[in-house]
C-alpha positions in Angstrom: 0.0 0.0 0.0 2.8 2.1 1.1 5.3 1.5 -1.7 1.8 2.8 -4.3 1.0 5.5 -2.5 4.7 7.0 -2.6 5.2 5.6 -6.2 6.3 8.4 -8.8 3.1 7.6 -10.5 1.3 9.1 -7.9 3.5 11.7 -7.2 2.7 12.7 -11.2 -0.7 12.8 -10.7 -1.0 15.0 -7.9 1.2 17.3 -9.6 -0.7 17.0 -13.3 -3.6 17.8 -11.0 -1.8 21.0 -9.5 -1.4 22.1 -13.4 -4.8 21.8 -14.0 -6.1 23.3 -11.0 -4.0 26.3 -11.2 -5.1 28.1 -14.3 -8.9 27.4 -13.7 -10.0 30.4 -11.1 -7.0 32.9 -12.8 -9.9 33.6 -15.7 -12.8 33.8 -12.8 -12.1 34.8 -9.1 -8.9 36.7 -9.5 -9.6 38.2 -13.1 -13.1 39.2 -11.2 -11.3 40.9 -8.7 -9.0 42.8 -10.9 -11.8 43.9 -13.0 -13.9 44.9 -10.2 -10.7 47.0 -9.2 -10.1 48.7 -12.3 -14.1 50.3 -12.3 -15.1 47.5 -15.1 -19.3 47.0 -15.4 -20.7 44.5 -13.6 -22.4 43.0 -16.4 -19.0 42.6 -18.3 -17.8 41.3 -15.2 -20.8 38.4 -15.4 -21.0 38.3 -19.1 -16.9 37.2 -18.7 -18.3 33.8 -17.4 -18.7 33.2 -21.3 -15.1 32.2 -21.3 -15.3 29.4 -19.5 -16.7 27.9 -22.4 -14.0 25.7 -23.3 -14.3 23.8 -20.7 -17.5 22.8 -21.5 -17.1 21.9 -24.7 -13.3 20.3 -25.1 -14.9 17.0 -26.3 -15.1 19.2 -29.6 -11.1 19.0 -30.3 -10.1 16.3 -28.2 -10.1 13.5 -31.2 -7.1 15.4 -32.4 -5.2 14.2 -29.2 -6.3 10.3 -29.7 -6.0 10.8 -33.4 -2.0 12.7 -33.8 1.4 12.1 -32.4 3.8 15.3 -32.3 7.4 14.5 -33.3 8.2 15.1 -29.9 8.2 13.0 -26.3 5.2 10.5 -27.5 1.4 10.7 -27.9 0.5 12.5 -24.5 3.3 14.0 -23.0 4.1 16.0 -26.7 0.3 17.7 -26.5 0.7 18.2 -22.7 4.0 19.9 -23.0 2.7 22.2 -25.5 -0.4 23.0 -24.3 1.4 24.0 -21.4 4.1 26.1 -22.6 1.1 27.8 -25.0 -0.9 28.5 -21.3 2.3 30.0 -19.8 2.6 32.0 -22.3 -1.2 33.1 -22.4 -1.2 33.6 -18.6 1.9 36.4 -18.9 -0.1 37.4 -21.8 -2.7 38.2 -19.9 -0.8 40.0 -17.2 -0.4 42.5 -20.1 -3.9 43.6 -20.5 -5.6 46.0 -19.0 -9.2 45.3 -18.0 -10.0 49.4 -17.2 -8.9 50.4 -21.0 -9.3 47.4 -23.0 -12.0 44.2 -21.6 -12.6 42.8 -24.5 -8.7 42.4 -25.1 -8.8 41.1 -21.7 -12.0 38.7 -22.8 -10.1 37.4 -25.7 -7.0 37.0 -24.0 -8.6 34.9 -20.6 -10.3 32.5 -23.8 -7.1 31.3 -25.2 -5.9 31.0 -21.5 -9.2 28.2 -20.4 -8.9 26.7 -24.1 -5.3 25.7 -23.7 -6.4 25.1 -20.1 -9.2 22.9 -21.0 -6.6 21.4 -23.8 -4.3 20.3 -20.9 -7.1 19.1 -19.0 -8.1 17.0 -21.7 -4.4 15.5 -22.1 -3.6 15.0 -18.6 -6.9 12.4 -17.7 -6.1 11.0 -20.7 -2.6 10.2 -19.9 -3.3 9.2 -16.0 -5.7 6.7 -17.2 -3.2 5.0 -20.0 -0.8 5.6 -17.0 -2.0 3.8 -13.8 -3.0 0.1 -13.8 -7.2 0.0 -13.1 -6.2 -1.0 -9.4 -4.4 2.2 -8.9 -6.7 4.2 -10.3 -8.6 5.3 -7.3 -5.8 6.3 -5.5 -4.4 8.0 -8.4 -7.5 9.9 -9.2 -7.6 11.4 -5.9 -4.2 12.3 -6.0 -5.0 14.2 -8.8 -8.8 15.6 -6.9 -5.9 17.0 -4.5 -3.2 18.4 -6.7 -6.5 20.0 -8.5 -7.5 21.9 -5.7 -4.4 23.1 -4.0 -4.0 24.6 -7.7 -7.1 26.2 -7.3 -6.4 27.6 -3.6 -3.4 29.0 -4.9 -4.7 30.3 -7.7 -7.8 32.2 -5.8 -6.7 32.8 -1.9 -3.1 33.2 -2.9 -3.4 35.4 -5.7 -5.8 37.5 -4.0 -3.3 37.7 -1.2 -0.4 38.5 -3.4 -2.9 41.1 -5.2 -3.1 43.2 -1.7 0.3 43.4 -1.7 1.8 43.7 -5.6 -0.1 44.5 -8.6 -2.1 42.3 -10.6 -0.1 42.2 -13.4 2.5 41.4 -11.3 0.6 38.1 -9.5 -0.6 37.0 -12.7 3.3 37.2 -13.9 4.4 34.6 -10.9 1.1 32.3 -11.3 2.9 32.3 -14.9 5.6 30.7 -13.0 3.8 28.3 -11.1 3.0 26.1 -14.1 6.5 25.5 -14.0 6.7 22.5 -12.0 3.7 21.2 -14.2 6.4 21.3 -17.2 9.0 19.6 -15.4 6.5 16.9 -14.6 6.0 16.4 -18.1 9.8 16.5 -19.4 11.1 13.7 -16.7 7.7 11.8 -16.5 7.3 8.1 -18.4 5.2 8.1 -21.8 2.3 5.5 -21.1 3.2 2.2 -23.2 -0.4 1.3 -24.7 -1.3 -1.6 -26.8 -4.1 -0.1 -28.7 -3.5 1.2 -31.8 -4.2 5.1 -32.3 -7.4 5.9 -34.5 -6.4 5.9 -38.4 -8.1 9.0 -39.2 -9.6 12.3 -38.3 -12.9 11.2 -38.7 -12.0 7.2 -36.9 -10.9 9.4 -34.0 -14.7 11.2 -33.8 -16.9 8.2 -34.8 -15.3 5.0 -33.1 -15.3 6.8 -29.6 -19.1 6.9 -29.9 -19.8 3.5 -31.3 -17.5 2.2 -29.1 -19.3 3.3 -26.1 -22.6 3.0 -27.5 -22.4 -0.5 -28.1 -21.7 -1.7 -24.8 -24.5 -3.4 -22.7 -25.2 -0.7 -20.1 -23.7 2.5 -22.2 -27.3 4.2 -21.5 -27.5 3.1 -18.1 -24.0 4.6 -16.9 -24.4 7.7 -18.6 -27.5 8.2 -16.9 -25.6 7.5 -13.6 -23.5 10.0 -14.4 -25.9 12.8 -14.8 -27.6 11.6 -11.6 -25.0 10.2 -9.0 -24.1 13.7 -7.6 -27.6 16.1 -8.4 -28.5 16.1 -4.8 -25.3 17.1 -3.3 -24.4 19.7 -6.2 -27.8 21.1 -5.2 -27.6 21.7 -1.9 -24.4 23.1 -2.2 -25.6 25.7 -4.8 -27.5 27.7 -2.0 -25.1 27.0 1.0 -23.8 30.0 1.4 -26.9 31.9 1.3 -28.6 29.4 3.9 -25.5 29.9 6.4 -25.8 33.2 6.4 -29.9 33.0 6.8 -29.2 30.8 9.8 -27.0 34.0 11.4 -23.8 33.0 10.6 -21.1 36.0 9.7 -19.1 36.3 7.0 -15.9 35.6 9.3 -17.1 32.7 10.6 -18.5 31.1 6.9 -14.4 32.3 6.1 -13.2 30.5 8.7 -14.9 27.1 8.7 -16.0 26.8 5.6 -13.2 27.6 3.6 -10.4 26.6 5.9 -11.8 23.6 7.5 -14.3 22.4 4.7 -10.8 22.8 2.2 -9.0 20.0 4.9 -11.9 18.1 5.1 -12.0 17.7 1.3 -8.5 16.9 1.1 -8.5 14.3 3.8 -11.8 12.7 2.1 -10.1 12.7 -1.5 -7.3 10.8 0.4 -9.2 8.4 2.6 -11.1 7.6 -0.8 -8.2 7.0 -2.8 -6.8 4.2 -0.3 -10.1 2.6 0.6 -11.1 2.0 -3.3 -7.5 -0.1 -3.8 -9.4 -2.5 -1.2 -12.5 -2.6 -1.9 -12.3 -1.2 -5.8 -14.3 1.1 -7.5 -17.8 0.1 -7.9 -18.3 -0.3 -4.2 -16.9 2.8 -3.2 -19.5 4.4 -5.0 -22.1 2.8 -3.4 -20.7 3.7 0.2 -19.1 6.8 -0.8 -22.9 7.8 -2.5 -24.9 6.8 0.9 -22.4 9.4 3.1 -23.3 12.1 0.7 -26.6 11.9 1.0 -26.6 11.3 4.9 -23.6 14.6 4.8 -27.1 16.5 2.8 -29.3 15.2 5.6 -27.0 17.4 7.7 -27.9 20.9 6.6 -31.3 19.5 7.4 -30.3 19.5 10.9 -28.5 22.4 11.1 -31.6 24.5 9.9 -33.1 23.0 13.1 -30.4 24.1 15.5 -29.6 27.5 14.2 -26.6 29.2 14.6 -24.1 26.8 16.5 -20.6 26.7 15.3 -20.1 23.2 16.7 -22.8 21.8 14.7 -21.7 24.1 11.7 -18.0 22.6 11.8 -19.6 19.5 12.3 -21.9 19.2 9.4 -19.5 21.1 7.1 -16.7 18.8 7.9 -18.4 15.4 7.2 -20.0 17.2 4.1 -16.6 18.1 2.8 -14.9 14.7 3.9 -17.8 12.5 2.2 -18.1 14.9 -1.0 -14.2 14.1 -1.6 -14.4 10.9 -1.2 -17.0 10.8 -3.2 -15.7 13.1 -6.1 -12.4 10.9 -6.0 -14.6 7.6 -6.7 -16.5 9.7 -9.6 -13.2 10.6 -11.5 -12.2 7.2 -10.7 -15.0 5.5 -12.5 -15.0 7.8 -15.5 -11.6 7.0 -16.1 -12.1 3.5 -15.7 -14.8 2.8 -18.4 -12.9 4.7 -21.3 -11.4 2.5 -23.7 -7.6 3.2 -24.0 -7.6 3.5 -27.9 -9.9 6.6 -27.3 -9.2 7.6 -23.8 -9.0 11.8 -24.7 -12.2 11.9 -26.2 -14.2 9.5 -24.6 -12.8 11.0 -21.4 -13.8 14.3 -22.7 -17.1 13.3 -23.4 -17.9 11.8 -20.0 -16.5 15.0 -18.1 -18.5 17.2 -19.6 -21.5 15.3 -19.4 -20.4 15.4 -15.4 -20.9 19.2 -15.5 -24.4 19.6 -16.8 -26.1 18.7 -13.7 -23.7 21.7 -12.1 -25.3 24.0 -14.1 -28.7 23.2 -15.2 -29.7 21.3 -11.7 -28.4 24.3 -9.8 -30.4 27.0 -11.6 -33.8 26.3 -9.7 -32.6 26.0 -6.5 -32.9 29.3 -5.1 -36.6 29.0 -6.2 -36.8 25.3 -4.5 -35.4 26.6 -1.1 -38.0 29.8 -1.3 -40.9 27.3 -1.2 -40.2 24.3 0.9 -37.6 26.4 3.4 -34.2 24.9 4.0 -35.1 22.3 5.7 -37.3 20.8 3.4 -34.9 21.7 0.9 -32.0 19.9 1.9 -34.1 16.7 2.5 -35.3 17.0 -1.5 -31.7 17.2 -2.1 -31.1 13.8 0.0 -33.9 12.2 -2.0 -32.2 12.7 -5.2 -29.5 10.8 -3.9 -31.5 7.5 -4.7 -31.9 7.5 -8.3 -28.3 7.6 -9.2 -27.5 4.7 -6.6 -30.5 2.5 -7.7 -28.7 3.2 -11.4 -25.5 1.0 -9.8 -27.7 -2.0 -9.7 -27.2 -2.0 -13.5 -23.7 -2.4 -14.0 -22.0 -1.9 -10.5 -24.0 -4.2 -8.0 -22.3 -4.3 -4.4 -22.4 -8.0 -4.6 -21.8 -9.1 -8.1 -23.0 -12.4 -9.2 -20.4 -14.8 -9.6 -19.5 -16.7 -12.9 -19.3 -20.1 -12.8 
């Protein structure tokens, strides 16, 4: 167990993660806050959401990683290294602008930054699934869960930090740095040996994916899992901040244990996650993992009983944030794990932006769903959503699997 968990395959995922995690809050929290400095609109401020886009939709390009091999370090690591040099270089790039005189310079400039983000994104789950053996993938994904979001607490508390301090330009200068190590990973890290042969064509890179999928038994049914597995718990935690602070709760202390000790929490539970799916593998991790989300839900329940108690607060938002990394790390794990290595970019792709739909068209009613049933109705609708996508394991994941004779 040991001699896995301080292997340098592991140690290259949690920093791959760190790389991705990095660039994704430099085109949202901090390039809010500098724009919010400078006197910029609030509407072009929330219209600059629209650059995000590329994240959403990087299952457009990613046949060209499955499909082409640069003349240089192998099929992943050649794409990885240059669409990281590409998001250094758009990241100082960026540092250049100013959002006062020139936001749609700025606009342009943060989109080339999240596509060559999302490109990386796209390479890197590619590569950690053609990297790690299927027993290691738990462990491996959560790894990655971890590097993700220290990236992104760099990235958003330490560059607003740094932005108190220094100028902008100058923070988004060093977090041009910090995707440093993320290149050395790349240069001294092994290219995965696959059997499968690359797609012959353009058009064999966008087609097979989908057939390939498509013609498995349960292709319907885990796709529908996907959608479903986490709607309660993203949900709930789309109006958390406004129900803490309708309980009573202050801004310093939502800071404080929320942030602080829910960002801990979520580490540990990515970890724990990670190690207890290399016992008792992937499929019934979800199932376990699944059940303590929901119960975590049930817990805001509670805590709109009690009111305003830290204790409980640190309570609820520490087993919420523990079960909702374990639970994240068996997610990632299992989308990794049904991709077919011939395809892994694009069907990875696929399946990862699929995961973000409930994020965004789940969350949108929820301020209206809390209005009429009050929180704690609410947060017990969002623990009955829980069921479907666990009832949806019965298909193809049972916790006890009928043995072949």
């Amino acid at each position: 167990m040991l001699g896995v968990l301080f292997s340098v395959r592991m140690l290259v995922a949690l920093l791959m993660g760190f790389s991705c995690g990095l660039p994704l809050l430099l085109t949202i929290t901090l390039l809010q806050a500098w724009m919010k400095e400078k006197g910029v609109n609030l509407h072009v401020i929330g219209m600059m959401a629209l650059v995000g886009l590329p994240y959403t939709m990087k299952f457009l390009w990613a046949p060209l990683f499955d499909r082409f091999t640069l003349p240089f370090l192998g099929r992943r690591r050649g794409w990885l290294l240059l669409s990281q040099v590409a998001l250094v270089a758009s990241i100082a790039a960026l540092a250049l602008t100013d959002p006062g005189k020139s936001p749609l310079l700025v606009a342009v400039t943060a989109f080339i930054v999240t596509f060559f983000s999302a490109s990386q994104d796209i390479v890197v789950d590619a590569y950690r699934r053609e990297d790690l053996p299927d027993e290691e993938l738990g462990l491996g994904s959560s790894l990655y869960v971890n590097g993700y979001r220290v990236g992104m607490l760099l990235a958003s508390g330490g560059g607003l930090i740094l932005a108190d301090r220094i100028s902008f330009p100058v923070v988004y200068g060093i977090m041009a740095l910090c995707m440093l190590p993320g290149i050395v990973t790349t240069l001294t890290a092994r290219e995965p040996e696959v059997e499968e042969v690359p797609p012959s064509s353009l058009k064999a890179a966008v087609i097979e994916p989908l057939l390939e999928y498509f013609n498995r038994r349960d292709a319907f049914w885990m796709l529908a899992f996907i959608l479903f597995y986490k709607v309660g718990d993203t949900m709930a935690s789309a109006m958390t901040i406004p129900f803490y602070l309708d309980v009573g709760f202050s801004k310093t202390e939502i800071g404080a244990v929320v942030k602080l000790f829910g960002f801990w929490a979520t580490i540990a539970g990515s970890l724990i996650g990670g190690v207890t799916m290399i016992r008792m593998g992937i499929n019934r991790a979800l199932w376990v993992f699944g059940f303590l989300q929901a119960l975590s839900t049930a817990g805001f329940a509670l805590l709109a009983r009690t009111g305003h108690d830290i204790m409980m607060l640190s309570a609820v938002i520490g087993f919420e944030n523990l079960s909702g990394g374990m639970g994240t790390a068996a997610f990632v794990a299992f989308m990794a794990s049904i991709t077919n290595k011939k395809f892994t970019a694009t069907q990875y792709a696929l399946l990862s932006s699929l995961m973000g739909v409930p994020r965004v068209l789940a969350s949108a009613p929820t301020g209206y769903l809390a209005e009429g049933m009050g929180w704690s109705w609410f947060f017990i609708f969002c623990t009955v959503l829980a069921i479907p996508g666990m009832l949806l394991l019965m298909k193809f994941a049972p916790f006890f699997p009928e043995r072949k004779e």
